[in-house]
C-alpha positions in Angstrom: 76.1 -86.3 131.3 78.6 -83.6 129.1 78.4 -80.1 131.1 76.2 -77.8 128.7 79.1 -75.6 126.5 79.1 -72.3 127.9 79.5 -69.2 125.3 81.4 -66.3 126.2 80.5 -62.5 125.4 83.4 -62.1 123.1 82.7 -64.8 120.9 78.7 -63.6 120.3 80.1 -60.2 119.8 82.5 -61.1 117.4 80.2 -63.6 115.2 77.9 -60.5 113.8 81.5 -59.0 112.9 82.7 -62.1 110.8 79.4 -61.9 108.8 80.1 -58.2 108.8 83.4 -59.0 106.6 82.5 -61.9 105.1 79.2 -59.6 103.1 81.7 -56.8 102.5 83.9 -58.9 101.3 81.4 -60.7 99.1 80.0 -57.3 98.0 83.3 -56.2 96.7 83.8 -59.3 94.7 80.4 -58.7 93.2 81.8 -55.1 92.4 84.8 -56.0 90.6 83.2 -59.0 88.6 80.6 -56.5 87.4 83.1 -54.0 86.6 85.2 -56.5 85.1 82.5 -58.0 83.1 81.3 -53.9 82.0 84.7 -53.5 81.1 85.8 -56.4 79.5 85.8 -55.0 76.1 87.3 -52.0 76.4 90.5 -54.4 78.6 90.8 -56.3 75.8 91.3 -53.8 73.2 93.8 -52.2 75.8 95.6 -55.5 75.8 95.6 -56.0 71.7 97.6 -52.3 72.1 99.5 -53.6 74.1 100.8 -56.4 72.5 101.6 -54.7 69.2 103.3 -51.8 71.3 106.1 -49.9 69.6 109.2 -50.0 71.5 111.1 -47.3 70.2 108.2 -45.2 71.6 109.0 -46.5 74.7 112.2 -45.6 74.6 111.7 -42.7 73.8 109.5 -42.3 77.0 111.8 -43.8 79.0 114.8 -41.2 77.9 112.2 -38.3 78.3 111.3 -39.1 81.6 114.9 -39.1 83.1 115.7 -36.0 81.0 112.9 -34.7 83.4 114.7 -35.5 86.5 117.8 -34.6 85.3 116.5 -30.8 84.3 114.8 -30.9 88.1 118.2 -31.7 89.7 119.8 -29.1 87.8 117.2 -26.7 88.9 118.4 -27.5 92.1 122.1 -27.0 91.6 121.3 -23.9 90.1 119.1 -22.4 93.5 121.4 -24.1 95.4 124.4 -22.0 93.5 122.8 -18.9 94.2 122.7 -19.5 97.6 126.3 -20.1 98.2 126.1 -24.0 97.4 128.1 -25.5 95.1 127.0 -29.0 94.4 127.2 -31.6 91.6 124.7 -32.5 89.1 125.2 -36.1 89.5 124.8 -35.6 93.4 122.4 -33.1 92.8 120.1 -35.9 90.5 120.9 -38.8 92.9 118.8 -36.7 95.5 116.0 -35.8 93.4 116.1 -39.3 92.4 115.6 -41.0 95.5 113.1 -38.4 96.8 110.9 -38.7 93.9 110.6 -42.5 94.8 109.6 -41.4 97.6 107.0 -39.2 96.9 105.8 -42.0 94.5 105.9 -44.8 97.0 105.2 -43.9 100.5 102.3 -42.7 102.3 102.5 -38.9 102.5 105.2 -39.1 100.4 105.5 -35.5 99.9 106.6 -34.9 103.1 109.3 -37.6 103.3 110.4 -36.7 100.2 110.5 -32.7 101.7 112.5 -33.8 104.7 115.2 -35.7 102.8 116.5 -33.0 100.2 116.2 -30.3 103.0 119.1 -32.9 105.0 120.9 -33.3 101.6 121.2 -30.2 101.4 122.2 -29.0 104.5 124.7 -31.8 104.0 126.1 -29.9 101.4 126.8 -27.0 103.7 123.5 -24.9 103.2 122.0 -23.4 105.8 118.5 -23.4 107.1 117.1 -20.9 105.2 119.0 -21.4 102.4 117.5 -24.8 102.3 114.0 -23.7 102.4 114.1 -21.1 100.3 115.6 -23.3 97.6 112.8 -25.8 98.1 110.3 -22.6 98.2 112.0 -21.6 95.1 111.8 -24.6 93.1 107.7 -25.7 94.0 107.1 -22.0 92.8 109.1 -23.0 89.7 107.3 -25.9 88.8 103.7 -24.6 90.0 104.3 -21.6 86.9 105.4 -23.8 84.2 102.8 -26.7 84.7 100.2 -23.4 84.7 101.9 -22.5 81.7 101.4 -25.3 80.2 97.9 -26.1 81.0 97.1 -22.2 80.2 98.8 -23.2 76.6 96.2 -26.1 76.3 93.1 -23.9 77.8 94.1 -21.4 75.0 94.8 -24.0 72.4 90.8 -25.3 73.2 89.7 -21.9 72.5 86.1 -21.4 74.4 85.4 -25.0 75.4 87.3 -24.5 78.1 88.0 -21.5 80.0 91.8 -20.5 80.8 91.2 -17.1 83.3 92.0 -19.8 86.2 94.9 -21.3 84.7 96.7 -17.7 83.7 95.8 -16.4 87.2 97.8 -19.3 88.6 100.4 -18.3 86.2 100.5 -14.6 87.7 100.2 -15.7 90.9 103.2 -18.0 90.8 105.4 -15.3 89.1 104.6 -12.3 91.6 105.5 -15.1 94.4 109.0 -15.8 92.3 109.1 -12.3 92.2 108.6 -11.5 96.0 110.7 -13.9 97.0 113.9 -12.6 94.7 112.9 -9.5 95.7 113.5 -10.5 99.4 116.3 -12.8 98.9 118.6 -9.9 97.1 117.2 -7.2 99.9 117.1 -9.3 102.8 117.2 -5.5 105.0 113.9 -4.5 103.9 112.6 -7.5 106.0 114.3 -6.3 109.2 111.6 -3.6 110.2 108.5 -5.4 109.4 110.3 -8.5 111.4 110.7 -6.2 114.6 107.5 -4.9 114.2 105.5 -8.2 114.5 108.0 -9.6 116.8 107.6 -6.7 119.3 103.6 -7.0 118.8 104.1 -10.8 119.7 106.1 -10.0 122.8 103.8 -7.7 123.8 100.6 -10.2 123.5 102.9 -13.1 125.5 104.4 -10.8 127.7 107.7 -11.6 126.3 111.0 -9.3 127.2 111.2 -6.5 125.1 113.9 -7.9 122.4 113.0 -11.5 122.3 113.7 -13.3 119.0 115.5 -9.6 117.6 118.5 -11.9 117.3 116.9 -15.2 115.8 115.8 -12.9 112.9 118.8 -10.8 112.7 120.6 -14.6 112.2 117.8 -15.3 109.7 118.4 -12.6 107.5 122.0 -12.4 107.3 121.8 -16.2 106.0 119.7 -14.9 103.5 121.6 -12.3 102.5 124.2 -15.4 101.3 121.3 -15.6 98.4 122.3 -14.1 95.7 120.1 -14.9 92.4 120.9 -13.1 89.2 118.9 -12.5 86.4 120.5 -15.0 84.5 120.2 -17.6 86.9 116.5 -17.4 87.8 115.9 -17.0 83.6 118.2 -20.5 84.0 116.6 -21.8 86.9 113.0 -21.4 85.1 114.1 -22.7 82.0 115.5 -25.8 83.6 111.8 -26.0 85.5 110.3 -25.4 81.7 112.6 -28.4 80.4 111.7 -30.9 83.2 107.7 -30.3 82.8 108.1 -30.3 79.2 109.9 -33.5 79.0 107.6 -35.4 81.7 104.9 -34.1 78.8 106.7 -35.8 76.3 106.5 -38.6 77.8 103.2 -38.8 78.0 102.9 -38.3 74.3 105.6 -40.7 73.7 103.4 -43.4 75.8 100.4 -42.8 74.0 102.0 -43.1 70.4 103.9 -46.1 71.6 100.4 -48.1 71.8 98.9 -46.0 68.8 96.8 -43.5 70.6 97.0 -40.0 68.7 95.3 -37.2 71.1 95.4 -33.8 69.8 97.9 -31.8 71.3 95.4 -29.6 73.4 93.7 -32.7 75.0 97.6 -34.2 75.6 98.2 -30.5 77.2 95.3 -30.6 79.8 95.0 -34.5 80.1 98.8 -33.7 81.6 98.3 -30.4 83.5 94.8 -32.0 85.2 96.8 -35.0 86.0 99.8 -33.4 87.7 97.1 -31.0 89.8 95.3 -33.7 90.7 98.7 -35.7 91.8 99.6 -32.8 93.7 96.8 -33.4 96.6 98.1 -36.0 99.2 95.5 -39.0 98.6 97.3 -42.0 97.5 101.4 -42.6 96.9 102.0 -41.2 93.5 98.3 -40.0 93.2 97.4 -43.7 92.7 94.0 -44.9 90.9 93.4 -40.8 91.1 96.0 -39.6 88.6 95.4 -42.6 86.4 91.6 -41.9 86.4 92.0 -38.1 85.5 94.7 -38.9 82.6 92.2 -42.0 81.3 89.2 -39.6 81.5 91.1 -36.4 80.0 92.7 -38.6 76.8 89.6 -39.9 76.0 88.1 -36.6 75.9 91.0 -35.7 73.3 90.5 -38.1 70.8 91.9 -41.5 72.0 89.4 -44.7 72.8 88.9 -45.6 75.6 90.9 -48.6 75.5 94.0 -46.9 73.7 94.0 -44.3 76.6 94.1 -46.9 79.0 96.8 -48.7 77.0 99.0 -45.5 77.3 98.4 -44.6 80.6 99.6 -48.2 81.9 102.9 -47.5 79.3 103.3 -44.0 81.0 102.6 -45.3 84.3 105.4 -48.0 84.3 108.0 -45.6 83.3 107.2 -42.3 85.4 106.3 -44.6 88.4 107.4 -48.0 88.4 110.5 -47.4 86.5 111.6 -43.9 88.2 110.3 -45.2 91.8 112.8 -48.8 91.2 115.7 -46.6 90.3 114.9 -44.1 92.8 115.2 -46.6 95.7 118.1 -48.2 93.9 120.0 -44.6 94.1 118.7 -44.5 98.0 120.2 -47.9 98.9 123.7 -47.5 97.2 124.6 -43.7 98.1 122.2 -42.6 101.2 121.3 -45.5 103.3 124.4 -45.5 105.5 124.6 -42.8 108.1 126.4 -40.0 107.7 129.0 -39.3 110.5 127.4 -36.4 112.5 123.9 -36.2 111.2 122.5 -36.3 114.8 124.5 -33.4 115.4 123.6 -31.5 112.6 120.6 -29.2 114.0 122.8 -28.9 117.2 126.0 -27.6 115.9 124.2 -25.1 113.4 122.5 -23.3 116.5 125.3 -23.3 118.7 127.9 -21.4 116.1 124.6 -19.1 114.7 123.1 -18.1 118.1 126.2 -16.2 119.7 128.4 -19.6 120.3 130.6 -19.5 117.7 131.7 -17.3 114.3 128.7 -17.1 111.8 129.0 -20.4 109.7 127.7 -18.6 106.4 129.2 -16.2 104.0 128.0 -12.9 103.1 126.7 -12.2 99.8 129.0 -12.8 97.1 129.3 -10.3 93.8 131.4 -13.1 91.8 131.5 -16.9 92.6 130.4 -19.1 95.4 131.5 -21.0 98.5 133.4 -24.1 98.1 131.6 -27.6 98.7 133.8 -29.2 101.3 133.1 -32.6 99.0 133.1 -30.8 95.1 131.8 -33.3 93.2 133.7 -32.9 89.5 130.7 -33.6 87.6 
């Protein structure tokens, strides 16, 4: 007589769990044929674009979007100048490269991407603050030109939509540009207001009188290595402008290339929504979101459905699948090897700052700028 088959607590908990996923799983099928089925139509018609695409479109998206970069990288060069940094634009544009990819393609993207052109630059023989005030700089940059642009298209709509928002964005981010100058060129005015909270702070954590006076004393003499002109935050803003602009262009360049005509209003927002909305850390690359708010937005400006679709899969492809391959590309060849002394980097910047060594920065400099140990001739 066979013993009777004993069943064990794991296996009756986990059998209500396998049905569990196999119904989800069955209900998500049922989803996507549905939708598919809905959709059909409106897929096919963005496939008949698709096939009778015009390439020179194309190109011309392609050569708009890496103008795009390029103008960002040169924004850089020129912060980066003003701080005392002399860099390359192809070096300069390798960087910007590789950390757009990886905004695009990994999981908080934004802060990989952050963490990677800070190193560059300190590479390059910035300093701390340096480095974060030129990445300060440039997101201020590029939050006032896309809210120009999107305040171009509110105003372009007329009363349909309402542009108070987007020009209050646009003031906002130009009295920050402002302040920040403003401190960058009078570094001494931060001094008292630094003591002051710092002596309150001591005072609350029973601190020594004094604590930190020197870690801010460091802080602002770095800063006072910042030196931006007129003419080179009028430069720096005009190379945000051209990069925002151009990444516009070729989203107009995407949509002509499968024969989608929005009006130049509807391109305006469809771009400025599309960019905020890729701004908020919820996918890589504001995946299925961005492409959701551009879709929705063309179609809204004159496009079909289906030819909105069509050019947001052509714009797609070369903004993210195209930039993100390259990107990597420019990552593997030039920055995946370590650099000798890397590890050591944070190290050997606090020892010679805090009172073990001669200040590693310059003062601030009336006509030209410290020499990059590794000029790059381009």
């Amino acid at each position: 007589m066979a013993p009777p088959r004993s069943t064990s607590p794991a296996s009756d908990s986990s059998r209500p769990r396998r049905w569990l996923r196999i119904t989800a799983a069955l209900v998500l099928l049922g989803i996507l044929t549905a939708e598919a089925v809905y959709l059909w139509p409106t897929l096919h018609e963005s496939w008949r674009a698709l096939t009778e695409i015009h390439w020179g479109w194309v190109g011309a998206a392609v050569v708009a979007q890496f103008v795009s970069l390029g103008a960002y990288g040169l924004l850089q060069q020129r912060l980066l100048g003003a701080g005392g940094v002399v860099v390359g634009r192809r070096r300069s544009t390798s960087v910007i490269l590789a950390g757009t990819a990886m905004t695009l393609t990994l999981p908080a993207g934004q802060v990989f991407s952050t963490a990677f052109t800070y190193k560059q630059t300190r590479r390059w023989g910035a300093t701390p603050v340096v480095a974060s005030w030129q990445l300060a700089m440039s997101g201020v940059m590029a939050a006032a030109s896309l809210a120009a642009i999107g305040a171009v298209g509110a105003l372009a709509f007329g009363t349909r939509i309402s542009p108070v928002a987007l020009v209050l964005t646009l003031v906002a981010a130009i009295a920050l540009f402002s302040a920040l100058r403003y401190i960058s060129r009078n570094p001494e005015s931060m001094r008292t207001i630094g003591e002051a909270v710092l002596a309150r702070w001591n005072r609350l954590r029973s601190n020594p009188p004094g604590t930190g006076s020197e870690t801010w004393g460091a802080v602002l003499e770095q800063l006072d290595a910042v030196e931006l002109r007129r003419r080179d935050g009028a430069a720096a803003f005009g190379w945000s402008a051209v990069n925002r602009v151009a990444d516009l262009a070729c989203l107009g360049f995407a949509c002509w290339a499968v024969g989608a005509e929005p009006s130049f209003a509807g391109l305006l927002i469809a771009f400025t929504a599309a960019k905020a909305v890729g701004s908020i850390p919820l996918a890589p690359g504001g995946l299925g979101f961005v492409d959701g708010a551009l879709i929705a937005a063309l179609t809204a400006a004159g496009p079909t459905a289906s030819g909105a679709l069509a050019a947001v899969f052509v714009y797609r492809i070369v903004s993210f699948v195209l930039i993100a391959l390259v990107g990597w590309l420019v990552f593997a060849v030039l920055f995946r090897s370590p650099h000798v002394g890397d590890s050591e980097l944070a190290d050997d910047h606090l020892d010679r700052e805090y009172g073990q060594g001669p200040s590693p920065f310059p003062r601030r400099r009336r006509s030209g700028v410290a020499p990059d140990p590794d000029p790059d001739p381009v």
